[in-house]
KOLKOLRO-618164 format. One record per residue: chain; x negated, y negated, z negated of N, C-alpha, C in turn. Coordinates in steps of 0.02 Angstrom, whole numbers. Layout:
# KOLKOLRO-618164
site ch: A, n.c1: X, n.c2: Y, n.c3: Z, ca.c1: X, ca.c2: Y, ca.c3: Z, c.c1: X, c.c2: Y, c.c3: Z
...
//
This chain:
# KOLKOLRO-618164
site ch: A, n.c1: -7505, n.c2: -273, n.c3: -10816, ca.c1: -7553, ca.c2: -275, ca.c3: -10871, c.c1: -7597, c.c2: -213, c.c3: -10868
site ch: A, n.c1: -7667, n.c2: -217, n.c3: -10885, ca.c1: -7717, ca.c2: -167, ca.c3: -10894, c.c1: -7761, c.c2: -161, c.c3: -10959
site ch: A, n.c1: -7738, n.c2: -111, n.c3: -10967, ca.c1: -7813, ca.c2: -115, ca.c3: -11061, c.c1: -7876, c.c2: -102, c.c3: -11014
site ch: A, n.c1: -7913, n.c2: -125, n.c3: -11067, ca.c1: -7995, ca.c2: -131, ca.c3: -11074, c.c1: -8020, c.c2: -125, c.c3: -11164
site ch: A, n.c1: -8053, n.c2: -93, n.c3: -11150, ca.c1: -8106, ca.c2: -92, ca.c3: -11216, c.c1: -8173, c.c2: -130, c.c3: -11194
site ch: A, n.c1: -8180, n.c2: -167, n.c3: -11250, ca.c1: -8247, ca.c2: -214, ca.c3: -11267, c.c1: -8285, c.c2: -183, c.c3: -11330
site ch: A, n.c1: -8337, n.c2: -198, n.c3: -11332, ca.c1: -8408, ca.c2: -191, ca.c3: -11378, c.c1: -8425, c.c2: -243, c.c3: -11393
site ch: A, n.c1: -8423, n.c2: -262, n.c3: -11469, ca.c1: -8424, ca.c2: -314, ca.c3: -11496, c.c1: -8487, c.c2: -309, c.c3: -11543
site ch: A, n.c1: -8535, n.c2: -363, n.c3: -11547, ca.c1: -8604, ca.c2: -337, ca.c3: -11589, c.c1: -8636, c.c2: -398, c.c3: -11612
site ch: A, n.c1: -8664, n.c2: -414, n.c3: -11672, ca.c1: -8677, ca.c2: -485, ca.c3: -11689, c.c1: -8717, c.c2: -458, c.c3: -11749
site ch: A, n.c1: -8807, n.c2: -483, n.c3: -11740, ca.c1: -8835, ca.c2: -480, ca.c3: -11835, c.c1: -8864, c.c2: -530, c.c3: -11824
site ch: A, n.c1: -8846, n.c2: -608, n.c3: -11808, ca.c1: -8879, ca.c2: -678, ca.c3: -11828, c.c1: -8824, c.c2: -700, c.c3: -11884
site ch: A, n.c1: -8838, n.c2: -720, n.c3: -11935, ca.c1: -8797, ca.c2: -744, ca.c3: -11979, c.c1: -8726, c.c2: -727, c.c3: -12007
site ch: A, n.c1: -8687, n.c2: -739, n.c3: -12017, ca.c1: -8633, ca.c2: -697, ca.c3: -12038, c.c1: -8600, c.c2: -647, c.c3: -11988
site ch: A, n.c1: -8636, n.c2: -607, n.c3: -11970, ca.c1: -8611, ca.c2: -565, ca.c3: -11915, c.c1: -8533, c.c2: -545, c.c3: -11909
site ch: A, n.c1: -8494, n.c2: -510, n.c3: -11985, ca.c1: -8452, ca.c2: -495, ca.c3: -11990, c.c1: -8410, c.c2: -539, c.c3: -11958
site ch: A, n.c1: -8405, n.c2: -607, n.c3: -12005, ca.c1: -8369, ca.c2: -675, ca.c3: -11972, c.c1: -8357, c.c2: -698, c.c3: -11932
site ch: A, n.c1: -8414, n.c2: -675, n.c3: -11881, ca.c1: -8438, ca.c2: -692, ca.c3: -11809, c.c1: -8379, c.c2: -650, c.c3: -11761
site ch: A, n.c1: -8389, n.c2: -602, n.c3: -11764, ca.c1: -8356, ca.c2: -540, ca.c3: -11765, c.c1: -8278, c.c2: -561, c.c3: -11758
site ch: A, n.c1: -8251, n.c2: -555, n.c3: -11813, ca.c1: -8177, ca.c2: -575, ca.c3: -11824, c.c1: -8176, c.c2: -655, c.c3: -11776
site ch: A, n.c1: -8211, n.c2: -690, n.c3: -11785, ca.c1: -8194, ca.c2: -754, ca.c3: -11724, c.c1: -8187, c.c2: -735, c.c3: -11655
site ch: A, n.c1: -8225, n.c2: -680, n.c3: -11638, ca.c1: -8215, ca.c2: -658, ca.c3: -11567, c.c1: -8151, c.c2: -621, c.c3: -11557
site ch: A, n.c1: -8130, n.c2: -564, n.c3: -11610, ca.c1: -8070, ca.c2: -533, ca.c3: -11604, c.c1: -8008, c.c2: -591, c.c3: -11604
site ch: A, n.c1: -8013, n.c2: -668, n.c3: -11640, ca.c1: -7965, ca.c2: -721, ca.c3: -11637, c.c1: -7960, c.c2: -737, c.c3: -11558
site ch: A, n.c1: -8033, n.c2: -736, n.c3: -11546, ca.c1: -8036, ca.c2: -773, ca.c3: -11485, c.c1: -8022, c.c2: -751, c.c3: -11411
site ch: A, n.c1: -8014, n.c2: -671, n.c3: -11415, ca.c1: -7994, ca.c2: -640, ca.c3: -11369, c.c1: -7916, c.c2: -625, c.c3: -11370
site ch: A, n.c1: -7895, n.c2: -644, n.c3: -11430, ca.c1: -7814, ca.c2: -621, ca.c3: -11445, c.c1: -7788, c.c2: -703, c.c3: -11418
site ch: A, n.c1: -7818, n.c2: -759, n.c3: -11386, ca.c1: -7787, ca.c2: -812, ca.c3: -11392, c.c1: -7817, c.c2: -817, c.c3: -11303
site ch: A, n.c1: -7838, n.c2: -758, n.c3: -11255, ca.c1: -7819, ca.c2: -765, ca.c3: -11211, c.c1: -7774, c.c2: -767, c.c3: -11158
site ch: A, n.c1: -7782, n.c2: -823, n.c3: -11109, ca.c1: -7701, ca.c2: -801, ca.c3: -11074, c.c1: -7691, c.c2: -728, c.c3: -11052
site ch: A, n.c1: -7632, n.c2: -725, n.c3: -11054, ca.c1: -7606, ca.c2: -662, ca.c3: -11028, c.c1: -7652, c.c2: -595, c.c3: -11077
site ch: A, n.c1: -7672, n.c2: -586, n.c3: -11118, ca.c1: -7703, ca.c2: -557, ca.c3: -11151, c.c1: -7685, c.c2: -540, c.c3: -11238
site ch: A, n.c1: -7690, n.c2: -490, n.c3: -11266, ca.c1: -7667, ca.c2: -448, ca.c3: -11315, c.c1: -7700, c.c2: -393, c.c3: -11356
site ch: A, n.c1: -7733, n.c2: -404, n.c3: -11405, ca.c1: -7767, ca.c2: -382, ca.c3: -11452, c.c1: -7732, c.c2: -299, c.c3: -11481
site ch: A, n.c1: -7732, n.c2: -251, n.c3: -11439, ca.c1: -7700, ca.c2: -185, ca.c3: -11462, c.c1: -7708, c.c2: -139, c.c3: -11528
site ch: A, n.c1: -7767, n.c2: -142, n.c3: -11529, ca.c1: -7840, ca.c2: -124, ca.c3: -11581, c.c1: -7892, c.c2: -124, c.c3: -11577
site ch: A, n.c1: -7907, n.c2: -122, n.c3: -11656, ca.c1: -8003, ca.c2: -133, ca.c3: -11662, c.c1: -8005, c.c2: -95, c.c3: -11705
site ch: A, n.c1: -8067, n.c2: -58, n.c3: -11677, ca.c1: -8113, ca.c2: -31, ca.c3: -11746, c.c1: -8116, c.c2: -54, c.c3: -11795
site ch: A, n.c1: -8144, n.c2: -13, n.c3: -11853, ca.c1: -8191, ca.c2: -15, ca.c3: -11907, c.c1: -8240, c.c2: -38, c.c3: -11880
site ch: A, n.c1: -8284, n.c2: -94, n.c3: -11938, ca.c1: -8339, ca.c2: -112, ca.c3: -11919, c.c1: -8405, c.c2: -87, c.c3: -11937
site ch: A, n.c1: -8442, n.c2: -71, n.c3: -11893, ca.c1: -8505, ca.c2: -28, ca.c3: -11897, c.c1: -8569, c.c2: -43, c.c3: -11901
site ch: A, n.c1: -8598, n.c2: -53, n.c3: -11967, ca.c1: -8678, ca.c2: -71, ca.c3: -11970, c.c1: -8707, c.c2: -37, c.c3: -11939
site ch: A, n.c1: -8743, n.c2: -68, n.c3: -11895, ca.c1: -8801, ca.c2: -5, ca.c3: -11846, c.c1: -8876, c.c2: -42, c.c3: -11855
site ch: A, n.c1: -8910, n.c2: -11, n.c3: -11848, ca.c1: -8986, ca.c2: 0, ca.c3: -11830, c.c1: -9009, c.c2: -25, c.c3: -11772
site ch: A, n.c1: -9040, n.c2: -90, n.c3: -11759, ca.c1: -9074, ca.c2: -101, ca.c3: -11689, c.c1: -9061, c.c2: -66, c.c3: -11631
site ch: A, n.c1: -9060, n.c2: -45, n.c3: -11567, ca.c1: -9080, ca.c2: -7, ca.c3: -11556, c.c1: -9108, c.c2: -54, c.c3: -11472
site ch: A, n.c1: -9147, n.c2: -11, n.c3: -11447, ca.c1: -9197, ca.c2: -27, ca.c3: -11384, c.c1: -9207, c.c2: -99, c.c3: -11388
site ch: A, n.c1: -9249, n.c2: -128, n.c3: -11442, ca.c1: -9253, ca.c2: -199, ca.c3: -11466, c.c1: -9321, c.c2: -211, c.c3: -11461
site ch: A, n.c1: -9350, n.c2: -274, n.c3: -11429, ca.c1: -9414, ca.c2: -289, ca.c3: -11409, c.c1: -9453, c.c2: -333, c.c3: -11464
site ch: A, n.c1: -9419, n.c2: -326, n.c3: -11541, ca.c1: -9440, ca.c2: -360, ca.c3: -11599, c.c1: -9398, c.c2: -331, c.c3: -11658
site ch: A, n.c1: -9425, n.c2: -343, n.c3: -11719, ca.c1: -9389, ca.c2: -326, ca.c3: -11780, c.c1: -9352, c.c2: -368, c.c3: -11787
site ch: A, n.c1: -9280, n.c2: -336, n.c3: -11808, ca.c1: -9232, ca.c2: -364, ca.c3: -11808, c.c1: -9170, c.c2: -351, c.c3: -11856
site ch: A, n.c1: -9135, n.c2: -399, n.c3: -11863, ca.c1: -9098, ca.c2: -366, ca.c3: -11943, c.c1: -9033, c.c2: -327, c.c3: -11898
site ch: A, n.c1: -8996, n.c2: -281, n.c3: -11962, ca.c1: -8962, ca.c2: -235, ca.c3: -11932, c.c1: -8903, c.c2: -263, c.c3: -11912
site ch: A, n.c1: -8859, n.c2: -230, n.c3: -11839, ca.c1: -8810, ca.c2: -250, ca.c3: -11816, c.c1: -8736, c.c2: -242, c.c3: -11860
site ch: A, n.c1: -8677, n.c2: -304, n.c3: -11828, ca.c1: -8620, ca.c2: -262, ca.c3: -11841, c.c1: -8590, c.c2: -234, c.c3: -11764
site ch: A, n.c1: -8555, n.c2: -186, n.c3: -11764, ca.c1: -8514, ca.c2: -171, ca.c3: -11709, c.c1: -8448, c.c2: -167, c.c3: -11733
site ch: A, n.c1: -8415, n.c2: -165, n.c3: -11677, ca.c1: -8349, ca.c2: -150, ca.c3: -11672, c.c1: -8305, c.c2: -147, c.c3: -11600
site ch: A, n.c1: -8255, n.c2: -110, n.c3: -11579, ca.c1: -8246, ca.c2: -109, ca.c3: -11512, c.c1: -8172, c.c2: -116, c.c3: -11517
site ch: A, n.c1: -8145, n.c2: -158, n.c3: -11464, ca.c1: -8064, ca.c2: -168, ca.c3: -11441, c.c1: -8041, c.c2: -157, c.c3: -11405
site ch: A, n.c1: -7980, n.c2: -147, n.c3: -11423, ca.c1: -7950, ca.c2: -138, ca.c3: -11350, c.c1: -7902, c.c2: -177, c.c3: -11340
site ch: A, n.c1: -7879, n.c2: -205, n.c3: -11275, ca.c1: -7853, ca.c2: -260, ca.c3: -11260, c.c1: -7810, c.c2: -240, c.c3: -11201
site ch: A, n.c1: -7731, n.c2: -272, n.c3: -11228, ca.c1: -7700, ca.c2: -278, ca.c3: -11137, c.c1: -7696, c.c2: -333, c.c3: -11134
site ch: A, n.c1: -7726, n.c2: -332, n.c3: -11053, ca.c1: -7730, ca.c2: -388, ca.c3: -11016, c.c1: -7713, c.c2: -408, c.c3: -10953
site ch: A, n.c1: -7684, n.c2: -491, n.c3: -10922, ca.c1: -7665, ca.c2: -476, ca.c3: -10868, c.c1: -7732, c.c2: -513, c.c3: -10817
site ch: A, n.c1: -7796, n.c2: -531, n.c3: -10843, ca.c1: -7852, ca.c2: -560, ca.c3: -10832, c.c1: -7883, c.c2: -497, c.c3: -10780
site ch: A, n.c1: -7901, n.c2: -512, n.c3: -10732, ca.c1: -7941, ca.c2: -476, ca.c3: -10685, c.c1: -8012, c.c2: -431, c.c3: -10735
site ch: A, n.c1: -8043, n.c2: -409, n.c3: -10725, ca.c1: -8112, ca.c2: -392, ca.c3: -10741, c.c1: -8145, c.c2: -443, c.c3: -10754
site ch: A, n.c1: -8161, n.c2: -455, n.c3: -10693, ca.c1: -8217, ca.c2: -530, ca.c3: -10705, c.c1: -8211, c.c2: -583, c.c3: -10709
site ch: A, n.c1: -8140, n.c2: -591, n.c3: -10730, ca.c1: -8104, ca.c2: -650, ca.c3: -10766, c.c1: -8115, c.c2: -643, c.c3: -10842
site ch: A, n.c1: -8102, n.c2: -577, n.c3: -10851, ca.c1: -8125, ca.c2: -542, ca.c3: -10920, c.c1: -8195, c.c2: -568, c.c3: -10950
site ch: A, n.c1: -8245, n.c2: -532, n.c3: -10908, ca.c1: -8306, ca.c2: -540, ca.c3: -10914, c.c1: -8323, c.c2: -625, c.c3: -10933
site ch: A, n.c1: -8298, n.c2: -653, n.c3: -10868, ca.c1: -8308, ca.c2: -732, ca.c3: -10882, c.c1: -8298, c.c2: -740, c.c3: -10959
site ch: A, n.c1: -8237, n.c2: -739, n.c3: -10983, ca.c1: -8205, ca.c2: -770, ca.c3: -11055, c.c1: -8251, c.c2: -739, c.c3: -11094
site ch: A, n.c1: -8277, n.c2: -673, n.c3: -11107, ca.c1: -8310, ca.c2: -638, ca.c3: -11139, c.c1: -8384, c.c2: -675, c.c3: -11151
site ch: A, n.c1: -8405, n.c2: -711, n.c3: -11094, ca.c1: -8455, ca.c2: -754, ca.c3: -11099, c.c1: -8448, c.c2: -809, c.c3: -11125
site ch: A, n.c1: -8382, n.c2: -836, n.c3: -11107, ca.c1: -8385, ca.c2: -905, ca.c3: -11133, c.c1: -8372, c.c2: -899, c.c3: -11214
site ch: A, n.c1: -8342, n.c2: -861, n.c3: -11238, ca.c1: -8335, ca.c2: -839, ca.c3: -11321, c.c1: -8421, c.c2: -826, c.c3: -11332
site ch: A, n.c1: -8438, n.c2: -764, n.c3: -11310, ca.c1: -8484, ca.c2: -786, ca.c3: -11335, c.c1: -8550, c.c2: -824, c.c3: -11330
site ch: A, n.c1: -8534, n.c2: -893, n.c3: -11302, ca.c1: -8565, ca.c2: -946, ca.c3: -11297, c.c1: -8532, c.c2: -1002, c.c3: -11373
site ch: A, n.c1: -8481, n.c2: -995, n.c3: -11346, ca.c1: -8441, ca.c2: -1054, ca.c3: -11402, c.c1: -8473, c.c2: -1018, c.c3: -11498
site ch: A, n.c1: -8483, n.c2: -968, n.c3: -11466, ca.c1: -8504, ca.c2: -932, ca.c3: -11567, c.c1: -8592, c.c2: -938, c.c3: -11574
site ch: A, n.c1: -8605, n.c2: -970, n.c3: -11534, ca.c1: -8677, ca.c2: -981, ca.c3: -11530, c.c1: -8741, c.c2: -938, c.c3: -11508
site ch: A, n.c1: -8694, n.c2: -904, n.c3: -11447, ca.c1: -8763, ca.c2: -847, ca.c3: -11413, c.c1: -8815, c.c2: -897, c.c3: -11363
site ch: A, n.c1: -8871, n.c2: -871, n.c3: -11357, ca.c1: -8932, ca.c2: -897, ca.c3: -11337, c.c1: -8951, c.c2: -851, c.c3: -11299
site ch: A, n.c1: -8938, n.c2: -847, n.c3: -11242, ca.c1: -8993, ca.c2: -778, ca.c3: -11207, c.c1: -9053, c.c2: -818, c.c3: -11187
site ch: A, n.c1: -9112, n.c2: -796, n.c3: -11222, ca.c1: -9166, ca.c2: -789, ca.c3: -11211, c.c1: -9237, c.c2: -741, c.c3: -11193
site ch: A, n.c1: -9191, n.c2: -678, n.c3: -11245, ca.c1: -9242, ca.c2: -637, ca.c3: -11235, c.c1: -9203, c.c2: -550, c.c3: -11239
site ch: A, n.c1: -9209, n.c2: -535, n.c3: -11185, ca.c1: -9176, ca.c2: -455, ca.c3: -11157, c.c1: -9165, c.c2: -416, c.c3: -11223
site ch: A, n.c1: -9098, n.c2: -409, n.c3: -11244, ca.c1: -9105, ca.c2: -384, ca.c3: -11296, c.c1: -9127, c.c2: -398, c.c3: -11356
site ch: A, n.c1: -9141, n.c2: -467, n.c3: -11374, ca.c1: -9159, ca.c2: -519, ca.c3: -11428, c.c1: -9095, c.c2: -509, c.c3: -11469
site ch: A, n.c1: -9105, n.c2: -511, n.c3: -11542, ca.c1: -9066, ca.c2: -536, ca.c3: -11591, c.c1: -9027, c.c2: -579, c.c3: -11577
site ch: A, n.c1: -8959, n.c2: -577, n.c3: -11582, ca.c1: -8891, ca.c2: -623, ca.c3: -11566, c.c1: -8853, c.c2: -654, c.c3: -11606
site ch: A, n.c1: -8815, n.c2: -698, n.c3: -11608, ca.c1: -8750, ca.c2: -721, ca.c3: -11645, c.c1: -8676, c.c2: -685, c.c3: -11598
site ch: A, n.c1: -8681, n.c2: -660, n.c3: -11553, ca.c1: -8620, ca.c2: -632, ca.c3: -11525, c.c1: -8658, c.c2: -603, c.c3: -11465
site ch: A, n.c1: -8615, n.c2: -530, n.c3: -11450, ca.c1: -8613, ca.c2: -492, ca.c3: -11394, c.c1: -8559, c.c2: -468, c.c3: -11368
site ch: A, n.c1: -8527, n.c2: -488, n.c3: -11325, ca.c1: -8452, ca.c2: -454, ca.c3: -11301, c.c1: -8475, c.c2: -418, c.c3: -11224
site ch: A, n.c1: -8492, n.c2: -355, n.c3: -11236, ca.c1: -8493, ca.c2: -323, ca.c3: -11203, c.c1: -8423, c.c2: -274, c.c3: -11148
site ch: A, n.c1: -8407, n.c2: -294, n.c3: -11083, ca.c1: -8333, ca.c2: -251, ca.c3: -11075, c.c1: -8366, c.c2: -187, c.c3: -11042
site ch: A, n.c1: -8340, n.c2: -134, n.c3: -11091, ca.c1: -8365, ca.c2: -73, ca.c3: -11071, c.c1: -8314, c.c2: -30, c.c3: -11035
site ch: A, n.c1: -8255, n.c2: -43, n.c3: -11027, ca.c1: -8198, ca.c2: 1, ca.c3: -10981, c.c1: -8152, c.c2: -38, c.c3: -10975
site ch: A, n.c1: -8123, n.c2: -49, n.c3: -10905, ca.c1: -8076, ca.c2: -73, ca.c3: -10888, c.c1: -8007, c.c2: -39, c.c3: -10843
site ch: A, n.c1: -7964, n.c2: -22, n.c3: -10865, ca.c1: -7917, ca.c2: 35, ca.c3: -10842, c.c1: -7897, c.c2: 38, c.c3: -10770
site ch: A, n.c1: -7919, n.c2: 94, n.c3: -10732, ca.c1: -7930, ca.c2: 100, ca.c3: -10675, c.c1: -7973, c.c2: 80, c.c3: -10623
site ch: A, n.c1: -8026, n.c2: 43, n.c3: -10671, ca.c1: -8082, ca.c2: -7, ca.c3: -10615, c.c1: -8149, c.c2: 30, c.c3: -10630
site ch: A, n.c1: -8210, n.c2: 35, n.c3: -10571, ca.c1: -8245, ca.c2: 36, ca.c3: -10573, c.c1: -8320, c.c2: 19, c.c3: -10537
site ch: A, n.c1: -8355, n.c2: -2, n.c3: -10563, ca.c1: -8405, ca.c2: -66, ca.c3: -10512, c.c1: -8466, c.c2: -47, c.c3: -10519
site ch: A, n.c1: -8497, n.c2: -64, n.c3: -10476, ca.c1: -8577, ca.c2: -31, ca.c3: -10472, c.c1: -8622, c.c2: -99, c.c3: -10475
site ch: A, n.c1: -8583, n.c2: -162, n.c3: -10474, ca.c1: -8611, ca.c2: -230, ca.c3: -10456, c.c1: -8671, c.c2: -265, c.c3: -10506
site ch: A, n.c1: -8710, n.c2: -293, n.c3: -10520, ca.c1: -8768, ca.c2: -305, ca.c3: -10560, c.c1: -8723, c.c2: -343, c.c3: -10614
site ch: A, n.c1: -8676, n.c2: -373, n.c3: -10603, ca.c1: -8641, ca.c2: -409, ca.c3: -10621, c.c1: -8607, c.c2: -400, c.c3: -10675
site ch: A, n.c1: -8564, n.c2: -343, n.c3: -10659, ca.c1: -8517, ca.c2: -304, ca.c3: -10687, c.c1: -8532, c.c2: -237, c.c3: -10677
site ch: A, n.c1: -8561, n.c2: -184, n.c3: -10722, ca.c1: -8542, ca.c2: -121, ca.c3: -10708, c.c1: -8485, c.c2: -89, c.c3: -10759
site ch: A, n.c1: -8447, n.c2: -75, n.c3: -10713, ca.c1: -8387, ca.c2: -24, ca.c3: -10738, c.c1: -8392, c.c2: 68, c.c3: -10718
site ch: A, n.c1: -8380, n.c2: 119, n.c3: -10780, ca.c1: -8405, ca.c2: 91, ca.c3: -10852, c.c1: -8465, c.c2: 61, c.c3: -10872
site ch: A, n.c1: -8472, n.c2: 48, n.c3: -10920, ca.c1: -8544, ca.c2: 22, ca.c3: -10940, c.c1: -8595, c.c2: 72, c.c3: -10966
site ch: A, n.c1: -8634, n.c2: 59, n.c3: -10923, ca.c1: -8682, ca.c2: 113, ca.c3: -10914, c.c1: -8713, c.c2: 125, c.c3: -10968
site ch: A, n.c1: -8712, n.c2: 97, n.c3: -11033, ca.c1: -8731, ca.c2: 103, ca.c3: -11083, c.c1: -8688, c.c2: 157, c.c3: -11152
site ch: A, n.c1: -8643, n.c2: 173, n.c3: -11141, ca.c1: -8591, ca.c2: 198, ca.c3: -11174, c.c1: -8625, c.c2: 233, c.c3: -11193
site ch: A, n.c1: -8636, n.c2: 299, n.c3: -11155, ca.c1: -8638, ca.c2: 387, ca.c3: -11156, c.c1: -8698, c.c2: 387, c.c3: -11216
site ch: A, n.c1: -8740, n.c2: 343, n.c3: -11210, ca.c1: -8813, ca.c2: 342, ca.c3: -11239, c.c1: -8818, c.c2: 314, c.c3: -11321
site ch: A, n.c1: -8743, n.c2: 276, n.c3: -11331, ca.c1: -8765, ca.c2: 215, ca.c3: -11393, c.c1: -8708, c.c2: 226, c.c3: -11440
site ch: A, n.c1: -8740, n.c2: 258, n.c3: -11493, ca.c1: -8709, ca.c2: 282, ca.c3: -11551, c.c1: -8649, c.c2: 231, c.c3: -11568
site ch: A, n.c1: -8683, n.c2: 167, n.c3: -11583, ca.c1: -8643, ca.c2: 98, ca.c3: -11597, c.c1: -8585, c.c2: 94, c.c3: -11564
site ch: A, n.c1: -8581, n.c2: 122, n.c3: -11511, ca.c1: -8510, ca.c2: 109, ca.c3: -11461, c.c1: -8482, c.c2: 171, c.c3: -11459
site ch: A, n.c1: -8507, n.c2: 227, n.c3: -11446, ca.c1: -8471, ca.c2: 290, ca.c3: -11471, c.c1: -8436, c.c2: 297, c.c3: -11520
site ch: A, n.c1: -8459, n.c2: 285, n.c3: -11575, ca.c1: -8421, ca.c2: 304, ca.c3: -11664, c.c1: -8372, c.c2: 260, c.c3: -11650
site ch: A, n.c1: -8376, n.c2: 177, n.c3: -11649, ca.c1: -8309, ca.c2: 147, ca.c3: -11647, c.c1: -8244, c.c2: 142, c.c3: -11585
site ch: A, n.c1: -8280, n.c2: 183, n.c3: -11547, ca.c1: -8240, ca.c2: 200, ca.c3: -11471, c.c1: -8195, c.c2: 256, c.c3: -11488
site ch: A, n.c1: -8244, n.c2: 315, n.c3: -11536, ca.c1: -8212, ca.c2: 357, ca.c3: -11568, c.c1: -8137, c.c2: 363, c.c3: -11617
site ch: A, n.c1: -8159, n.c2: 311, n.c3: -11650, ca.c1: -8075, ca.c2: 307, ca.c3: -11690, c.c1: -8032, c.c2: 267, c.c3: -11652
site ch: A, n.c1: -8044, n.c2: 224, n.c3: -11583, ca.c1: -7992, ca.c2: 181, ca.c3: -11548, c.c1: -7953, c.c2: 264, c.c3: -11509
site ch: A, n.c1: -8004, n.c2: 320, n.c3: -11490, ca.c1: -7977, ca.c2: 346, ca.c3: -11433, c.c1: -8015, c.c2: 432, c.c3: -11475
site ch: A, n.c1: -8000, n.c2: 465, n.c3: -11547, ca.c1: -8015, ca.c2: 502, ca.c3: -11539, c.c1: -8017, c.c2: 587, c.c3: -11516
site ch: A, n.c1: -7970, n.c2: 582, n.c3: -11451, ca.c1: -7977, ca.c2: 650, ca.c3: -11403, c.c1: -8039, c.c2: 641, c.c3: -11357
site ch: A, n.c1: -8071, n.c2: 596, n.c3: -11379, ca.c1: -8123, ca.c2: 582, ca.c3: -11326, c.c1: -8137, c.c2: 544, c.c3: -11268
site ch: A, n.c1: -8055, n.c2: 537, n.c3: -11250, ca.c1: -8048, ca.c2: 504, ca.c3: -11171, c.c1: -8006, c.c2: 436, c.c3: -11188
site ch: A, n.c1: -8058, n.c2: 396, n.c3: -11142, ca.c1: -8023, ca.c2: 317, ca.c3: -11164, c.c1: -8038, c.c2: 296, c.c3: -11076
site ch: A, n.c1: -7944, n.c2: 267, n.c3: -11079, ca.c1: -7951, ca.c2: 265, ca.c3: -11000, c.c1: -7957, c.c2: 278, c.c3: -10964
site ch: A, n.c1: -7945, n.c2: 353, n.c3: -10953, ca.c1: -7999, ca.c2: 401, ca.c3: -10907, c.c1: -8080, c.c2: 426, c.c3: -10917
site ch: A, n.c1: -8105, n.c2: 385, n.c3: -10968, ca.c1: -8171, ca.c2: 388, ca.c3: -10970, c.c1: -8189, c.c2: 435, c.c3: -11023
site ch: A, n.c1: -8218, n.c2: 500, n.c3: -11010, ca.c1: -8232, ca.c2: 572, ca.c3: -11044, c.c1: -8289, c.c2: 546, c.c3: -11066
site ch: A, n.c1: -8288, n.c2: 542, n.c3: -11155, ca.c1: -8349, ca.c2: 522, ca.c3: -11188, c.c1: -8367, c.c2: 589, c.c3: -11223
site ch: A, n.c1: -8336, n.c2: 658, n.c3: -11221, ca.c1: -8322, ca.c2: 690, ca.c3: -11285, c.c1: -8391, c.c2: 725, c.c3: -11280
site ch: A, n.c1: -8443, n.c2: 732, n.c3: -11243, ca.c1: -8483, ca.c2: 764, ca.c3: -11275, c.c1: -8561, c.c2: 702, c.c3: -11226
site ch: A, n.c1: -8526, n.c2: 647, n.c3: -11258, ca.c1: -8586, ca.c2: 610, ca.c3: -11239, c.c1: -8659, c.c2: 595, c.c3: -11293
site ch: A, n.c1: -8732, n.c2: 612, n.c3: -11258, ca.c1: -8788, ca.c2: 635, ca.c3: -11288, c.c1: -8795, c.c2: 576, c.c3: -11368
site ch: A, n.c1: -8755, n.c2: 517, n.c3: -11348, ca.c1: -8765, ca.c2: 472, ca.c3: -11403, c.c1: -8743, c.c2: 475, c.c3: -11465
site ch: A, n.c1: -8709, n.c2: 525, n.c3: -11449, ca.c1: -8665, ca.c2: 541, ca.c3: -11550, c.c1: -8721, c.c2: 592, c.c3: -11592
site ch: A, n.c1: -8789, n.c2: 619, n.c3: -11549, ca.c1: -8839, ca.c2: 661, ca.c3: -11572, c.c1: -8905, c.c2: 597, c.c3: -11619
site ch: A, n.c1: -8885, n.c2: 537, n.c3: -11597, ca.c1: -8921, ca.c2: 480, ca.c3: -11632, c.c1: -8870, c.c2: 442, c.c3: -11672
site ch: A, n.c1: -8837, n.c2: 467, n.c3: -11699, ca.c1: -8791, ca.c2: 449, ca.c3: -11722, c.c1: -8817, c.c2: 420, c.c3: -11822
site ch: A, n.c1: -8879, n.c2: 426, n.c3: -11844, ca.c1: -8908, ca.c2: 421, ca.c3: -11913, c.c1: -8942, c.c2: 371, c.c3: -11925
site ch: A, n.c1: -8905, n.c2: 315, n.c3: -11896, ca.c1: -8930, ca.c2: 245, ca.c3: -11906, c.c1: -8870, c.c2: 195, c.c3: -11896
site ch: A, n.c1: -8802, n.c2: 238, n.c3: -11892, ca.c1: -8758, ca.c2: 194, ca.c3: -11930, c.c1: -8708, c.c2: 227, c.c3: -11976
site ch: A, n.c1: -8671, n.c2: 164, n.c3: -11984, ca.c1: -8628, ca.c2: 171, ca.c3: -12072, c.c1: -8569, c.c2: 122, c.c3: -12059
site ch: A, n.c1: -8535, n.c2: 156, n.c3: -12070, ca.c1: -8447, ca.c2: 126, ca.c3: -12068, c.c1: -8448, c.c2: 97, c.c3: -12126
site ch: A, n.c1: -8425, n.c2: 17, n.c3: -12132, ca.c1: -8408, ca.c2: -10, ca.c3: -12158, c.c1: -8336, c.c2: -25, c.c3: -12195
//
């Protein structure tokens, strides 16, 4: 078995709700186990190519006996089944399951990057990464003085 933390993010319609269906839906994978989750975190748009209403986040962590991109797969297909639409890069969503660390793996692939190159930078995943892992280090992965907790005034713990 291997943990992984995911980034969970949804502001189309009942986001919260949305939210908790994915944490059901990842706890009802094979070989897979719901360890903890964040607090959930209203955030602020961010690098969004339209106005858009505000996010929820939340991040998990999971043991699992699912490969990475077995991971990734399910992560898609959830959030397909909750009604995601990719249309537009960073468009307003009904679900985002983002896998941002996977324990001991790491990938440079377009596909999959491990970690996710987005971490260090995004408040939204920092703060709730923060109370899953707060010495800083989750998995090996040294967040503790990453530049994204300095934009940190556009969200609010719920």
């Amino acid at each position: 078995m291997s943990r992984a933390v995911l980034g969970l993010g949804a502001n189309l319609g009942d986001a919260a709700g949305t939210l908790r269906a994915a944490i059901d839906a990842l706890a009802r994978l094979p070989g897979t186990r719901v360890e903890n989750v964040s607090s959930l975190w209203q955030t602020a748009p961010f690098d969004v190519p339209d106005a858009q209403p505000d996010y929820k986040n939340c991040c998990v962590l999971l043991e699992t006996s699912l490969s990475p991109r077995a991971l990734l797969g399910a992560c898609l297909g959830i959030e397909a089944a909750l009604g995601r639409v990719r249309r537009v890069r960073h468009g307003a969503r009904a679900a985002d399951l983002d896998l941002l660390l996977y324990e001991g793996e790491t990938s440079a692939d377009p596909e999959l990057t491990l970690p996710h190159p987005g971490i260090l930078a995004r408040a939204f995943v920092l703060l709730p990464l923060s109370e899953l892992f707060p010495e800083g280090f989750a998995l090996g992965f040294d967040f503790r003085n990453a530049p994204g907790f300095a934009d940190a005034s556009g969200c609010k713990k719920l």
